[in-house]
N, C-alpha and C positions, 0 to 999 in steps of 0.2 A: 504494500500500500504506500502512497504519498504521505508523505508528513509534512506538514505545515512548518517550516523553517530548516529546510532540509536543504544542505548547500548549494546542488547543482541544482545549471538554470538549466532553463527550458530551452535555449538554441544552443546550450554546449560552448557557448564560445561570449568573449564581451561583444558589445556594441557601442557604439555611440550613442549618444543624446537622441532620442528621436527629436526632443520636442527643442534642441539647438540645430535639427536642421529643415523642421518643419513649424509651420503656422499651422494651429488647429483652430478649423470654424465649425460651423453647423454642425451637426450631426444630422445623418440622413438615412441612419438605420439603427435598430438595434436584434439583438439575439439572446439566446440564454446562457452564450458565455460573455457576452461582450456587447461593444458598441460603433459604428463604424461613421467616420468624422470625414468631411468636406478639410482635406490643409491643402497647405502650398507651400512647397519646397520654397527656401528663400533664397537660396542662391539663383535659383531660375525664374520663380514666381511661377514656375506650370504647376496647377491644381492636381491633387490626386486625393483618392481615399487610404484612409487610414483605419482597420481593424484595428481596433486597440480590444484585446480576449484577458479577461481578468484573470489572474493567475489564484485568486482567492477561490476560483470555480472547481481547480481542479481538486479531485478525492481521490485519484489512483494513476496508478503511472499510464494507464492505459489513454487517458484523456491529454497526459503531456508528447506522448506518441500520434496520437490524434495532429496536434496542433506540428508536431515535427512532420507528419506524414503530408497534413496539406499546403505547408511549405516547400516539399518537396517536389513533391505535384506542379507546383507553381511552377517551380523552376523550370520542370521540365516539358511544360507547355509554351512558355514561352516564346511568341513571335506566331502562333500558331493562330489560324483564321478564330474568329468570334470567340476567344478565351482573353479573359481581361489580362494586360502586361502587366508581372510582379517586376517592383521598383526594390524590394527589398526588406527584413525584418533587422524587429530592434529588439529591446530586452531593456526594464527596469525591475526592481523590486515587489510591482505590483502589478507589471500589464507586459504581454508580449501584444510589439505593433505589426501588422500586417501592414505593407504600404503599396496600393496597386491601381493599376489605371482608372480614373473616376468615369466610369460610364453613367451618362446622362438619359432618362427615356426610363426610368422604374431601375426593379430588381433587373 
């Protein structure tokens, strides 16, 4: 089982700041682990979305494999016709960020 302050993170590795290289606005969705935010990268100013999945959600490893798994995924779609482009993930103490192409027009 997951333990609640149990060392390793969830992408295995540090990250950077999400929110030193993004702007978070609106929110325009949410879900039952998380929430997913209108930002804008600031070095560019181009808009994307941000999954931010509370880490307080998870109760077993299997859910932190989840969250590895559809990272993975991401990556490996990639460039590929009508699948949204992953920008990249981050990692704080209490949220892993998803950051991926903000499609406009619903889910």
């Amino acid at each position: 089982m997951f333990k609640k302050g149990e060392s390793s993170r969830v992408l295995q590795r540090e990250t950077e700041n999400v929110k030193d290289l993004y702007k978070f606005g609106r929110c325009i969705g949410q879900g039952q682990f998380g929430v997913t935010y209108q930002c804008v990268e600031k070095s560019t100013q181009k808009e994307y979305a941000c999954k931010a999945i509370s880490k307080v959600r998870f109760v077993s490893r299997e859910d932190i494999e989840d969250v590895r798994r559809e990272i993975h995924i991401l990556h490996h779609l990639a460039g590929l016709p009508n699948i949204v482009n992953f920008k990249g993930a981050y990692e704080d103490s209490t949220y892993v960020y998803l950051v991926m192409e903000l499609c406009g027009g619903g889910e």
